[in-house]
C-alpha positions in Angstrom: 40.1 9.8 -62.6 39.3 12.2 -60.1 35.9 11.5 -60.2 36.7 8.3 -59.3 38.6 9.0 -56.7 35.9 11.5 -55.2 33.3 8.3 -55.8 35.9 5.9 -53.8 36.4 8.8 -51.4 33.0 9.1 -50.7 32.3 5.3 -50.6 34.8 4.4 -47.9 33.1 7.6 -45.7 29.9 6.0 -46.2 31.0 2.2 -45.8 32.3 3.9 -42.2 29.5 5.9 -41.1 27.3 2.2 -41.9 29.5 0.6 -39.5 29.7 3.4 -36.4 25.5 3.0 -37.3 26.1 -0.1 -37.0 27.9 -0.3 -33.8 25.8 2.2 -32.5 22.5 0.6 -33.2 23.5 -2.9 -31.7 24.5 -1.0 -28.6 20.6 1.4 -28.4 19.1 -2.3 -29.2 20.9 -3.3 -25.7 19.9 -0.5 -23.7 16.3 -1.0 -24.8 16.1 -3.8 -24.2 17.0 -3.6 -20.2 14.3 -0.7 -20.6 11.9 -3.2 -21.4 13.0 -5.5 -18.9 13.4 -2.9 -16.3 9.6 -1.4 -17.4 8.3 -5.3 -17.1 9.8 -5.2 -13.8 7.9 -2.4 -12.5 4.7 -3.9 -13.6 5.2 -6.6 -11.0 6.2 -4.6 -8.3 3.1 -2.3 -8.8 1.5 -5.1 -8.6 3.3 -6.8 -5.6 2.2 -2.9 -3.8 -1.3 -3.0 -4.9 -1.0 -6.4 -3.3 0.6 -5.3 0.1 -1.8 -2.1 0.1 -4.8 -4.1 0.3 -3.2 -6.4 3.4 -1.9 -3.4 5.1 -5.6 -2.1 4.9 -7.3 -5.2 6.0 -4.8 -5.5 9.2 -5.8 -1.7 9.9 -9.4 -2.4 9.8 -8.3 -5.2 12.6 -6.0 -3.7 14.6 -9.1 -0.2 14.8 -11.2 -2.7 15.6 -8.9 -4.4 18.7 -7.9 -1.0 19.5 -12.1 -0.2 20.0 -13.0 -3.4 21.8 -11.2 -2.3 25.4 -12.5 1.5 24.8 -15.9 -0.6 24.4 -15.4 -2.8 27.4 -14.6 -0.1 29.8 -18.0 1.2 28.6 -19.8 -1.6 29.6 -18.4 -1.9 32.6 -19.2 1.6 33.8 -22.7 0.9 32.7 -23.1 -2.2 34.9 -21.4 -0.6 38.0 -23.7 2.5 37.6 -26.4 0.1 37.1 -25.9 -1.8 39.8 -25.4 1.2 42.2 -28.7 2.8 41.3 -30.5 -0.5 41.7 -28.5 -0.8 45.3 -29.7 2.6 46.7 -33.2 2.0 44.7 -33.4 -1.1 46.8 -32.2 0.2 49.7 -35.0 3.0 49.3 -37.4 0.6 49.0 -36.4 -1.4 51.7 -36.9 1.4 53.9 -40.0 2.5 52.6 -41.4 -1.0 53.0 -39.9 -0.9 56.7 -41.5 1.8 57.7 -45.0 0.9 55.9 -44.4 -2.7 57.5 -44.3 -1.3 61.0 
């Protein structure tokens, strides 16, 4: 009889450690499965970065090359003044050269 009882005994711990398992389990199954979801959503926002890494790089390609066009402008226009000074004072030169040859 106390064998039996021992058995029973050891039965009912069992049947109640199946069901804290069981209560337990349900609740990890929960909690994986917003780590999935949570893991899916940082797929898409690594994506949605990757994404917004390649625009911001395309806009700083434009905006270095709006930031060279004035640098590039103001070169230019140094150029044409200085040109157009030398050619004034080679003209002038000549000018007076021919003058005096003329006279």
């Amino acid at each position: 009889m106390e064998r039996q009882l021992d058995i029973e005994h050891r039965l009912t711990e069992t049947i109640d450690r199946e069901k804290a398992n069981t209560r337990r389990i349900e609740k990890l199954e929960k909690v994986v499965e917003v780590i999935h979801e949570m893991s899916r959503t940082m797929v898409r926002l690594v994506e949605q970065i990757k994404t917004t890494n390649e625009s911001v790089q395309e806009l700083k390609v434009k905006v270095d090359k709006m930031e060279r066009e004035p640098a590039e402008a103001h070169k230019q226009l140094k150029k044409t003044i200085t040109t157009s000074i030398v050619t004034a004072v080679i003209g002038a030169i000549i000018g007076a050269l021919l003058s005096l040859v003329i006279k």
